[in-house]
BAFIMAR-771669 format. One line per field, with one value per atom (N, C-alpha, C): residue number from 0; residue in one letter; atom name; x, y, z. Coordinates in Angstrom, 3 decimals, padded with zeros to 6 digits. Atoms other than C-alpha are relative to their C-alpha. Layout:
BAFIMAR-771669
nr <- (NUM|...)
rest <- (A|...)
atom <- (CA|...)
xx <- (X|...)
yy <- (Y|...)
zz <- (Z|...)
This chain:
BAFIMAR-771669
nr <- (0|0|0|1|1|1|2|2|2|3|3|3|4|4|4|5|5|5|6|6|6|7|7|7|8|8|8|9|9|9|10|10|10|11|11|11|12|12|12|13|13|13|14|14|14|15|15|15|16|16|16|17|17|17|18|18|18|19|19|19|20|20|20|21|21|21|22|22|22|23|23|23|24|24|24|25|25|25|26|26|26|27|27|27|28|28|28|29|29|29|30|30|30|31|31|31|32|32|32|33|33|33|34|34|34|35|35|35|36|36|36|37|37|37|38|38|38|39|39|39|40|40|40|41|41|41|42|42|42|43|43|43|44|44|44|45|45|45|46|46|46|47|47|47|48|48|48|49|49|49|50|50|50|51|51|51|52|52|52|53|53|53|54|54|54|55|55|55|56|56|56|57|57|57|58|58|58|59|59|59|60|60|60|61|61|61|62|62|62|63|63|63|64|64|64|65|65|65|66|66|66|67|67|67|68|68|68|69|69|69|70|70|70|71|71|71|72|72|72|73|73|73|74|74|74|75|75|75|76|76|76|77|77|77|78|78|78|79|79|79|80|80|80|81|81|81|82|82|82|83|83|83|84|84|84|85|85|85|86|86|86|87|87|87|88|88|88|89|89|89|90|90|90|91|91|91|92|92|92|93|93|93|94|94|94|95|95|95|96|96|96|97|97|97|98|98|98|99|99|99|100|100|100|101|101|101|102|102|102|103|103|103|104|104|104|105|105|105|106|106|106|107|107|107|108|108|108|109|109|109|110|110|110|111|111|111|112|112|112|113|113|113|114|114|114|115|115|115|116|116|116|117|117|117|118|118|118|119|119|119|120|120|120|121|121|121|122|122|122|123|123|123|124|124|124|125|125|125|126|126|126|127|127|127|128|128|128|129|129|129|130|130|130|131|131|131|132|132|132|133|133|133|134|134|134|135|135|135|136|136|136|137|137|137|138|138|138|139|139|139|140|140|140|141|141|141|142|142|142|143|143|143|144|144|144|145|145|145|146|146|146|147|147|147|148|148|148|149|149|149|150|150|150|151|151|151|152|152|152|153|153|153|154|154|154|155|155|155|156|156|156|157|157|157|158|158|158|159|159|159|160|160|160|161|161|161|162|162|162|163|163|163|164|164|164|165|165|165|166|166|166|167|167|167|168|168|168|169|169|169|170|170|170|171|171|171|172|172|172|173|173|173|174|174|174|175|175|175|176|176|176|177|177|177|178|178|178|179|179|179|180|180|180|181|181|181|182|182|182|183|183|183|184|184|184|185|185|185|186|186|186|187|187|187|188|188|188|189|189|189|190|190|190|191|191|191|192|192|192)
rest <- (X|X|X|X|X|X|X|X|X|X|X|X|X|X|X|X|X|X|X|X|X|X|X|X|X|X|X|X|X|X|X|X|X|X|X|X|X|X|X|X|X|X|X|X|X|X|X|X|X|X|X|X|X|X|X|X|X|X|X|X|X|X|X|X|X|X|X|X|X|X|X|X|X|X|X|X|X|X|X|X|X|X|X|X|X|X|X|X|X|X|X|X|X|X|X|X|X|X|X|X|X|X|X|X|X|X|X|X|X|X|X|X|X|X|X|X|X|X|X|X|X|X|X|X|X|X|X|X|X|X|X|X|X|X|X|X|X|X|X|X|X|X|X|X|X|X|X|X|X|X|X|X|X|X|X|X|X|X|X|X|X|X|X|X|X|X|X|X|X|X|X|X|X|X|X|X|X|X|X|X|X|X|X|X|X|X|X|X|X|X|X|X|X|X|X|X|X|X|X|X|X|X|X|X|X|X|X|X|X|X|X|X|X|X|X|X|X|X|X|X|X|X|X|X|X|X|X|X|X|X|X|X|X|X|X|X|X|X|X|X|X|X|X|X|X|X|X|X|X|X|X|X|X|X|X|X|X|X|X|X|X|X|X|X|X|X|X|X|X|X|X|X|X|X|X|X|X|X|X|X|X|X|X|X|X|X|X|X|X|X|X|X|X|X|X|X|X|X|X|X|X|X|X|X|X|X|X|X|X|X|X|X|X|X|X|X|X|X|X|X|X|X|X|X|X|X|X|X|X|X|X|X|X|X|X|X|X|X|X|X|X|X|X|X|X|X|X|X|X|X|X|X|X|X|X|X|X|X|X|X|X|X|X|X|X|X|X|X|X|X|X|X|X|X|X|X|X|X|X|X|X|X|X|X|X|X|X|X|X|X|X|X|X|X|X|X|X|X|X|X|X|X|X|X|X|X|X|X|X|X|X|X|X|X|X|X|X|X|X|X|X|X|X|X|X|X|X|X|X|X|X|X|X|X|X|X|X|X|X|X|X|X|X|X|X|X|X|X|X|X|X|X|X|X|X|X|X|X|X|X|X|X|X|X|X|X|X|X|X|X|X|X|X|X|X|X|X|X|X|X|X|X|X|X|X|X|X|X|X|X|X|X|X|X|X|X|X|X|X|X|X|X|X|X|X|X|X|X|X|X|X|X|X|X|X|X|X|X|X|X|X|X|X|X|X|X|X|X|X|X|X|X|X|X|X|X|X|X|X|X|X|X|X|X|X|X|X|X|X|X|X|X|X|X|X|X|X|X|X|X|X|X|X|X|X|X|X|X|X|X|X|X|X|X|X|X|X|X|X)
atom <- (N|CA|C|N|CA|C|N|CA|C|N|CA|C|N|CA|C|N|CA|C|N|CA|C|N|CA|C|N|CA|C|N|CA|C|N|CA|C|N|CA|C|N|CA|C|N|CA|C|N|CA|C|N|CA|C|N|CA|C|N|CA|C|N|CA|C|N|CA|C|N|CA|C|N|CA|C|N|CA|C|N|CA|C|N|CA|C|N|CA|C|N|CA|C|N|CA|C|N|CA|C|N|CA|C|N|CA|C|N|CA|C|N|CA|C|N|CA|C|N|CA|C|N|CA|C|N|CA|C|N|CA|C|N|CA|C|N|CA|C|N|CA|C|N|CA|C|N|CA|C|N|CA|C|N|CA|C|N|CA|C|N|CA|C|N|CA|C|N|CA|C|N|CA|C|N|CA|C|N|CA|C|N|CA|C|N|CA|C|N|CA|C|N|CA|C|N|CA|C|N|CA|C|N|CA|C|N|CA|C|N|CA|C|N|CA|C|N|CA|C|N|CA|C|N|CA|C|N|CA|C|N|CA|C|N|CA|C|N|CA|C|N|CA|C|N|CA|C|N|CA|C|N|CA|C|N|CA|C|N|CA|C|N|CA|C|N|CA|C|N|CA|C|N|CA|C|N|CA|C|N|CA|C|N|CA|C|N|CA|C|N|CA|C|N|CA|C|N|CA|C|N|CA|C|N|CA|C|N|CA|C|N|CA|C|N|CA|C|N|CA|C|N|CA|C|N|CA|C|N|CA|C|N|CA|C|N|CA|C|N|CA|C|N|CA|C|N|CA|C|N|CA|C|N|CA|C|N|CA|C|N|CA|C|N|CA|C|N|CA|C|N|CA|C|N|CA|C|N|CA|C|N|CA|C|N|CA|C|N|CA|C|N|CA|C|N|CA|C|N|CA|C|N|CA|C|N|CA|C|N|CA|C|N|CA|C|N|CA|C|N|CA|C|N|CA|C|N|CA|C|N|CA|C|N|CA|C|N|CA|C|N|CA|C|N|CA|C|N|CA|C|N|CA|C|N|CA|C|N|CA|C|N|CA|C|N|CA|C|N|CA|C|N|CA|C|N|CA|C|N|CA|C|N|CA|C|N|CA|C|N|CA|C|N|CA|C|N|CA|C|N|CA|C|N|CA|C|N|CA|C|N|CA|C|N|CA|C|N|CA|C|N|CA|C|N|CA|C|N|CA|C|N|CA|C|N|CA|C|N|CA|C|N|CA|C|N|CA|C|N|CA|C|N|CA|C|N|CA|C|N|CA|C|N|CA|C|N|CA|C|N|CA|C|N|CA|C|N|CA|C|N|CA|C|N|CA|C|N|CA|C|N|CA|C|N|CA|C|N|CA|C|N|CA|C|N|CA|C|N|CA|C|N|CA|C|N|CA|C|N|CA|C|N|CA|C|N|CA|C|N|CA|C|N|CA|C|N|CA|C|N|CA|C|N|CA|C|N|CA|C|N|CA|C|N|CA|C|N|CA|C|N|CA|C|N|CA|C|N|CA|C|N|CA|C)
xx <- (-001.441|002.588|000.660|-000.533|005.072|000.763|-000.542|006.680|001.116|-001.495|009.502|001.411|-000.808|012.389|000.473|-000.512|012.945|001.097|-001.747|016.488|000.765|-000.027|017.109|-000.178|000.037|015.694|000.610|-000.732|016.949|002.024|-001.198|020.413|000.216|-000.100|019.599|-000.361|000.025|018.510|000.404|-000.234|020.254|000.051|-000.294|020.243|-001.118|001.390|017.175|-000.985|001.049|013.785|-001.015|000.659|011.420|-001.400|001.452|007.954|-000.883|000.856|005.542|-001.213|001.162|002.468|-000.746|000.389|000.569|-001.262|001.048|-001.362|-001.433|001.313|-005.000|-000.911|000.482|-007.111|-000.902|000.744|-008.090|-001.490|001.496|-011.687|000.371|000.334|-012.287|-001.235|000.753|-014.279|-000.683|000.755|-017.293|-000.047|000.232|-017.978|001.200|-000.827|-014.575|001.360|-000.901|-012.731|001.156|-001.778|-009.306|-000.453|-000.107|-008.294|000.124|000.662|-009.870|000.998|-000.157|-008.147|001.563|-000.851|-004.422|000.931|-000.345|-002.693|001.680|-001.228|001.072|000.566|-000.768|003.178|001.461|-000.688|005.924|001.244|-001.023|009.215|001.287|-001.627|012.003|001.082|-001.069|015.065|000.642|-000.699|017.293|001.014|-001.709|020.049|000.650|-000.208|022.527|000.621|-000.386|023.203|001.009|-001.354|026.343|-000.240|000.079|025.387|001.776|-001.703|028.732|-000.148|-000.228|028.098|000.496|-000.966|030.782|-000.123|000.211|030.450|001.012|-000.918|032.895|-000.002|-000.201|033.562|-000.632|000.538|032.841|-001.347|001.438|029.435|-000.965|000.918|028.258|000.142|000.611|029.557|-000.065|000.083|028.749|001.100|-000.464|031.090|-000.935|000.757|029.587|000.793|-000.494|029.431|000.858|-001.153|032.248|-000.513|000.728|031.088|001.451|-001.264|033.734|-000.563|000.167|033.503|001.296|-001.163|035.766|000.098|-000.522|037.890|001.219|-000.947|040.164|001.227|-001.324|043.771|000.968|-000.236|044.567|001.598|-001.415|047.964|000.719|-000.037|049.573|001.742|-001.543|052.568|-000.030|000.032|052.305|000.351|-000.347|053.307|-000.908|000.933|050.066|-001.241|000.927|046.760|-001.183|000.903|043.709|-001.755|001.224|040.225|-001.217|001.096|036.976|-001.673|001.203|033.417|-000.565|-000.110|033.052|000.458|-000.563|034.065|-000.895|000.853|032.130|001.213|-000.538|033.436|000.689|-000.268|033.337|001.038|-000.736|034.547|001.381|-001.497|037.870|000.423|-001.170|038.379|000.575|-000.317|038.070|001.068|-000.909|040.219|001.283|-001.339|043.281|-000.231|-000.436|042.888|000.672|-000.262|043.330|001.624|-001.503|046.329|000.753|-001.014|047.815|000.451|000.061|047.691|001.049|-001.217|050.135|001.047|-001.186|052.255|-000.296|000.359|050.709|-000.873|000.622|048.694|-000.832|001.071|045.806|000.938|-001.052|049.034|001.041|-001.117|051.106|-000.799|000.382|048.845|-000.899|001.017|046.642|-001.361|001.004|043.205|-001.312|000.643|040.780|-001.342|001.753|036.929|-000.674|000.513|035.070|-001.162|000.814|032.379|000.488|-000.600|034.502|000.832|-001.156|036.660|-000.299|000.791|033.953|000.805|-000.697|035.305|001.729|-001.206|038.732|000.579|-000.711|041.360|001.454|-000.740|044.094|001.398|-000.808|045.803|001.025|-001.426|048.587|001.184|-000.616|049.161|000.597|-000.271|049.422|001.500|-000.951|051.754|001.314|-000.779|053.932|001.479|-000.441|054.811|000.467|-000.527|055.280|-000.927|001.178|052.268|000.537|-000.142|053.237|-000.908|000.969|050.486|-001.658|001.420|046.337|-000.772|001.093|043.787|-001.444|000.942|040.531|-001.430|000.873|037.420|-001.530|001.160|034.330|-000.317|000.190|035.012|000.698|-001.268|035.768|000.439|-001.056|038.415|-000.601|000.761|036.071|-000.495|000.658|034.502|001.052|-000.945|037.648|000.850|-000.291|038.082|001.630|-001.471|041.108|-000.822|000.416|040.346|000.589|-000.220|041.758|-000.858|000.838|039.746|000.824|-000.179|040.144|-001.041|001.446|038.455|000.640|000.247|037.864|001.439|-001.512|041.419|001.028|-001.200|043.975|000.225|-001.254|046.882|000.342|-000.390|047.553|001.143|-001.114|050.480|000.039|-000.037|050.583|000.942|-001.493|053.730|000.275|-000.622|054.761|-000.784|001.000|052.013|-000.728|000.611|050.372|-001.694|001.495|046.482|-000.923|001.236|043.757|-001.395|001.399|040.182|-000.849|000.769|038.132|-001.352|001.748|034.283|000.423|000.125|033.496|000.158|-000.653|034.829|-001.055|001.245|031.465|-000.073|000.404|030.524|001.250|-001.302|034.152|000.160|000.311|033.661|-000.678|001.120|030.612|-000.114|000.208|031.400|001.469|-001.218|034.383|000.532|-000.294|034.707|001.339|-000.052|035.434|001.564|-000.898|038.044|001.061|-001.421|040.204|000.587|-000.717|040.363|000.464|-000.377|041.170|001.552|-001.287|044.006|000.965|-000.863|045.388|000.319|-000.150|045.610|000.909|-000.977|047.165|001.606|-001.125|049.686|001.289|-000.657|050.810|000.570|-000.110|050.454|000.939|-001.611|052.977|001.132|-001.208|054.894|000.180|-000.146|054.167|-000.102|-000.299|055.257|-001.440)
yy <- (000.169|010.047|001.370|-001.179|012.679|000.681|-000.317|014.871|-000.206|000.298|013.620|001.028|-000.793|015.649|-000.400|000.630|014.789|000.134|-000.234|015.880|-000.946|001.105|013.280|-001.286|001.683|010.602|-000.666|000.221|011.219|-000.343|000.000|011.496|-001.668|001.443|008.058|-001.288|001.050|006.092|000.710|-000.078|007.294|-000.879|001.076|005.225|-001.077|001.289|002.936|000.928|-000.749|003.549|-000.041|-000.815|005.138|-000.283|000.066|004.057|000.830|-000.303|005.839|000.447|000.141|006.032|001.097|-001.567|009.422|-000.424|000.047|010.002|000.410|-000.464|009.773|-001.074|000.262|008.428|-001.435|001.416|004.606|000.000|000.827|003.235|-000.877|001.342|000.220|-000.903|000.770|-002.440|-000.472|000.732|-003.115|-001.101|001.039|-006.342|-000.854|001.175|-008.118|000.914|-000.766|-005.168|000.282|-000.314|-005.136|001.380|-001.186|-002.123|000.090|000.120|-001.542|001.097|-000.888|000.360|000.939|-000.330|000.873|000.643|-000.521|003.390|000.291|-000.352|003.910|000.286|-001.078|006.374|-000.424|000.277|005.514|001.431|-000.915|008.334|-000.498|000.651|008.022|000.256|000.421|007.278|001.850|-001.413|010.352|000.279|000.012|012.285|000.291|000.164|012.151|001.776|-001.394|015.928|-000.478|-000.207|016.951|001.045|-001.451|019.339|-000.013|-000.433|020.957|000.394|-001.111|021.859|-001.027|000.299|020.952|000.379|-000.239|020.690|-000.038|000.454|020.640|-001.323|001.508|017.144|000.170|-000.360|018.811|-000.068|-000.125|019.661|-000.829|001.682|016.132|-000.752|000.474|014.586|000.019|-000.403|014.550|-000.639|000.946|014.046|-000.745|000.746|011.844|000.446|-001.078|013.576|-001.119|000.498|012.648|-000.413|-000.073|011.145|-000.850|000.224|010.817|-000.583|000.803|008.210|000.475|000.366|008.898|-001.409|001.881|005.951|000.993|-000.091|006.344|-001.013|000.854|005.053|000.268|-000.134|003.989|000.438|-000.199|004.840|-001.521|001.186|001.349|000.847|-000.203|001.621|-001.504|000.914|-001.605|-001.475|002.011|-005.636|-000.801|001.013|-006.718|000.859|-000.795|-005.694|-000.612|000.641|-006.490|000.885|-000.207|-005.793|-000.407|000.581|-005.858|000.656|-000.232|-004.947|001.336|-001.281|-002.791|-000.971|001.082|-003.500|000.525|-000.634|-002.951|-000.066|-000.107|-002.691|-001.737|001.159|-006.284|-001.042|000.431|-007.410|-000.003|000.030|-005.398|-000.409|000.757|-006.597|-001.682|001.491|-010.577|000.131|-000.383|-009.029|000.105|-000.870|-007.832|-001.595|001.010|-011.296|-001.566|000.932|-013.497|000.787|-000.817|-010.721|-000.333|000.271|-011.439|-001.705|001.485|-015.268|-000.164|-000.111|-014.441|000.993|-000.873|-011.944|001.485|-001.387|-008.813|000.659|-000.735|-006.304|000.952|-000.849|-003.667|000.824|-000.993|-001.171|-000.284|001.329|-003.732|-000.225|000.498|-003.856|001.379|-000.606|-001.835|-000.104|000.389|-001.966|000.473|-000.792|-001.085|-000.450|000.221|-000.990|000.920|-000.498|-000.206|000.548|-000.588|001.076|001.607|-001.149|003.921|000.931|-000.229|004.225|000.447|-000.393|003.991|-000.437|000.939|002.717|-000.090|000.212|001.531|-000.601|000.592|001.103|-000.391|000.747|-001.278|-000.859|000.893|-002.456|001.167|-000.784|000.594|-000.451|000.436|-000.415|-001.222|001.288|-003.996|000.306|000.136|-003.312|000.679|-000.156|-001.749|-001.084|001.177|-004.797|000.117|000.160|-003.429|-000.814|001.125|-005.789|-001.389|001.617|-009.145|-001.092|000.594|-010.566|000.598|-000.461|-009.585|-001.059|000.372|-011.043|000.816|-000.673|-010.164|-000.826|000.854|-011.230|000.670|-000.305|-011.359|000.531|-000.949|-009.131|-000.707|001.017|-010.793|001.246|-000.802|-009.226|000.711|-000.674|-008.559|001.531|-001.119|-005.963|001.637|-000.959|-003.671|-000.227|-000.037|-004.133|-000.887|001.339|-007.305|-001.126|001.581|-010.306|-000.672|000.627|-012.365|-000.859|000.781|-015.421|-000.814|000.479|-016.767|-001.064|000.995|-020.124|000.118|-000.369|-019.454|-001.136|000.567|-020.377|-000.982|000.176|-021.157|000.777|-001.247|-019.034|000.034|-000.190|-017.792|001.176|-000.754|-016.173|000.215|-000.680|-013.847|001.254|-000.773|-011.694|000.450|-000.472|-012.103|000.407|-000.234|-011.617|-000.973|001.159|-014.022|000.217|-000.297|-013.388|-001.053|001.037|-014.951|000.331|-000.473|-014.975|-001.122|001.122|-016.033|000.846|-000.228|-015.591|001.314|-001.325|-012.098|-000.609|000.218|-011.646|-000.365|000.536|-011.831|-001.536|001.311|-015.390|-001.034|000.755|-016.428|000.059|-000.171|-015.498|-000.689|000.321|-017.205|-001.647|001.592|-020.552|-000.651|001.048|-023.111|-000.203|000.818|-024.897|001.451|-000.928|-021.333|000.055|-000.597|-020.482|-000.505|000.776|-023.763|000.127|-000.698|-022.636|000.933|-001.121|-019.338|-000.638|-000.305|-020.153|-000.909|001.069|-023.441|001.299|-000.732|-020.771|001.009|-000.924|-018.073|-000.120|000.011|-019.836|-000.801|-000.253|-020.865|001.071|-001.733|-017.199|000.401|-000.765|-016.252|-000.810|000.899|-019.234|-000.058|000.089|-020.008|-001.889|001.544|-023.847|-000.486)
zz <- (000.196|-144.364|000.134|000.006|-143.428|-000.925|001.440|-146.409|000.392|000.253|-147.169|-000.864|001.188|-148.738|-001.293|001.541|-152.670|000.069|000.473|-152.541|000.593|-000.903|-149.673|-000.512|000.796|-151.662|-000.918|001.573|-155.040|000.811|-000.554|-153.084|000.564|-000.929|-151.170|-001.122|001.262|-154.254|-001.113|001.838|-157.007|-000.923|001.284|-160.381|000.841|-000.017|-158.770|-000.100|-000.026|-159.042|001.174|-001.685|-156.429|-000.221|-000.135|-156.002|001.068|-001.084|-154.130|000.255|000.237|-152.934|000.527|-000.843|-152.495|000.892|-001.232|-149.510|-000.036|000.503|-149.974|000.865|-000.906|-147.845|-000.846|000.269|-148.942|000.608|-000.272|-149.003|000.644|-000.549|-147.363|-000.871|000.772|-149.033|001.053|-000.976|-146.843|000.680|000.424|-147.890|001.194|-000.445|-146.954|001.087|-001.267|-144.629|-001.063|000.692|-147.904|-000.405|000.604|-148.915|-002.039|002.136|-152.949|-000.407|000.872|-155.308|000.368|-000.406|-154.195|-001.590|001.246|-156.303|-000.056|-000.392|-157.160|-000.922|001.554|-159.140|000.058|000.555|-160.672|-000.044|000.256|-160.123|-001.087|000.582|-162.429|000.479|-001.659|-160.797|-000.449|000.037|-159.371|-000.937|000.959|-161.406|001.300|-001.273|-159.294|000.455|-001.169|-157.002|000.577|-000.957|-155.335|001.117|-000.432|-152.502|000.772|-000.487|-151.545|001.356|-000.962|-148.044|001.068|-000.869|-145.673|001.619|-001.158|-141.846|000.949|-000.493|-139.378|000.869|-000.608|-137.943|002.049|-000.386|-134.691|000.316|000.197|-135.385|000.040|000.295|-136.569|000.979|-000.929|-133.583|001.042|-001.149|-130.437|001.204|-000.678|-127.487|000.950|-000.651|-125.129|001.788|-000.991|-121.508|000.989|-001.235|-119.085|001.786|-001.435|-115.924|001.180|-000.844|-113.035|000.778|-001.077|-110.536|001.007|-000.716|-107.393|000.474|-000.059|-106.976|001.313|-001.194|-103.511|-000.031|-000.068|-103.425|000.983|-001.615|-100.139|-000.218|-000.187|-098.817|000.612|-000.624|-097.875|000.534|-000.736|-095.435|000.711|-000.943|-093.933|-001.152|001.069|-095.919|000.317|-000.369|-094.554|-000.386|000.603|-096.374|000.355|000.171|-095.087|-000.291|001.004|-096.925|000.732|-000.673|-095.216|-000.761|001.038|-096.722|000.981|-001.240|-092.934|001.159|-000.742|-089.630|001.277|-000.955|-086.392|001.312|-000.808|-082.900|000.417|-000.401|-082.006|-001.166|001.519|-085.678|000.519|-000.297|-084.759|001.149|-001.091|-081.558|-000.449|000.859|-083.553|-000.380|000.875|-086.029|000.745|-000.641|-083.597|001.169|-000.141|-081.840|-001.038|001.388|-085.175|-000.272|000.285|-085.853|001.134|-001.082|-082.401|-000.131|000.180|-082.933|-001.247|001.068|-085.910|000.074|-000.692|-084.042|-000.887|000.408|-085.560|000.848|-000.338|-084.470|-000.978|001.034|-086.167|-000.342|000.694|-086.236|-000.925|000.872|-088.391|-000.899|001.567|-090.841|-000.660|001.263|-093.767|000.298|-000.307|-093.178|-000.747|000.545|-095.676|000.347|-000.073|-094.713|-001.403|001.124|-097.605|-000.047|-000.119|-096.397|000.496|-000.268|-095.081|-001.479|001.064|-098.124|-001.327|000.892|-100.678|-001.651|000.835|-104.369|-000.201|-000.272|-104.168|-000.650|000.482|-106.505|000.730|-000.348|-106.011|-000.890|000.962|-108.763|-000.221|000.040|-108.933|001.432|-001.627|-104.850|-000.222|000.306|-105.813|-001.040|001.079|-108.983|000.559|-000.632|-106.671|000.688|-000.572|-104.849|001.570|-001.060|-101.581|001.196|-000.667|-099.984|-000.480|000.192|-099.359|000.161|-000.456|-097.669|-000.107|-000.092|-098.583|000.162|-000.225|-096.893|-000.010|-000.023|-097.754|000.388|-000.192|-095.421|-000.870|000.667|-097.171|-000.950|001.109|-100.089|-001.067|000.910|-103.346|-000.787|001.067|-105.671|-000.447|001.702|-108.749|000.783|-000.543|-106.201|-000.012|000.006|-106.286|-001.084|001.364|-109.693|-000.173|000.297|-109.482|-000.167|000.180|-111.585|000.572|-000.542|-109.062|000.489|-000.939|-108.370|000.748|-001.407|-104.975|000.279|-000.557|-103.721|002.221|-001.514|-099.560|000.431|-001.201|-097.213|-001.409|000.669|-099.973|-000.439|-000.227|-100.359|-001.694|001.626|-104.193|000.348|-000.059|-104.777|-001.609|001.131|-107.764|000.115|000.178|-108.942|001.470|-001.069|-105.554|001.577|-001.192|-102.944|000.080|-000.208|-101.219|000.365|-000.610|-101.190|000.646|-000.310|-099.317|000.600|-000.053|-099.262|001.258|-001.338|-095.667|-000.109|000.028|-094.757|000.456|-000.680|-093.139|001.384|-001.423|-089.723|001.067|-000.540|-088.604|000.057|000.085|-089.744|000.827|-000.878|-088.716|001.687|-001.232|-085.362|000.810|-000.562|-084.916|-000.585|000.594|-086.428|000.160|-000.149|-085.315|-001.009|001.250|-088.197|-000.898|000.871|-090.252|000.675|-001.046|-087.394|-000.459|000.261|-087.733|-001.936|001.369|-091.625|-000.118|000.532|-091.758|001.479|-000.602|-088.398|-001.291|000.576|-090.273|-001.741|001.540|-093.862|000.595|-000.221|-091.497|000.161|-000.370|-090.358|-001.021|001.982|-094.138|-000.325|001.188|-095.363|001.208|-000.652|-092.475|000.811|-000.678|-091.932|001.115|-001.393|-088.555|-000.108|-000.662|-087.300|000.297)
């Protein structure tokens, strides 16, 4: 057993009493393996001590070390925001035909790849209100830190912006079905006939 400090104890049980058992190296009882002959002294309880020594608040605790994440906050100039996870060559040419099909273009809009951009806050840009329209393919909200849940090609509109969430430009590309959802959702989110 390791020595303990008496002043520590008496301090930690004052007014009860303290049993304990000095360290001595037990027999064993052949016979049945119990330990024979267990011995234990009896302390009478602590009086109670005042130590006076004062620390500075400081001292006792510790701060806990500061760890900085950069977070990037895009510049938006554009009322059209769109959000991608990355984009490849072929992606953006998809991308800038889906935008022409709604009378935009890649220079008419925001364009955040996130693989370029790296963690990205959004919610000061947003609280702004100068984005009217965010589509984001393939990337859900929670990922750029907006509880916004989104179920895939319907249009939510929250304080004023109309968001919407489609597959990655990839999969959309490569699947019909995906196509006639995300056009029939575009042409909602920008009021096209």
């Amino acid at each position: 057993m390791a020595h303990v400090d008496s002043i520590f104890l008496k301090q930690l049980f004052t007014g009860e009493e303290i049993y304990l058992i000095p360290e001595k190296k037990q027999e064993e009882d052949t016979v049945s393996g119990l330990i024979s002959n267990p011995v234990v002294a009896v302390i009478e309880p602590a009086k109670q001590e005042v130590i006076a020594e004062e620390k500075p608040v400081e001292s006792i605790q510790e701060k806990p070390p500061v760890v900085e994440i950069a977070v990037n906050i895009p510049q938006i100039s554009q009322k059209v925001l769109i959000l991608v996870e990355s984009i490849e060559k072929e992606e953006a040419e998809f991308l800038a035909k889906v935008l022409g099909a709604v009378g935009l273009s890649l220079e008419k809009v925001d364009l955040i790849d996130l693989s370029k951009t790296g963690q990205t806050d959004l919610k000061n840009v947003l609280s702004q209100k100068f984005v009217n329209q965010f589509v984001t393919f393939g990337v859900s909200l929670f990922k750029i830190n907006l509880e916004i849940p989104l179920t895939p090609y319907e249009i939510r509109s929250i304080q004023g912006i109309n968001f919407l969430f489609a597959h990655s430009l990839t999969e959309i590309s490569s699947n019909q079905n995906l196509k006639k959802q995300l056009w029939a959702s575009l042409k909602s989110l920008f009021a096209i006939a």
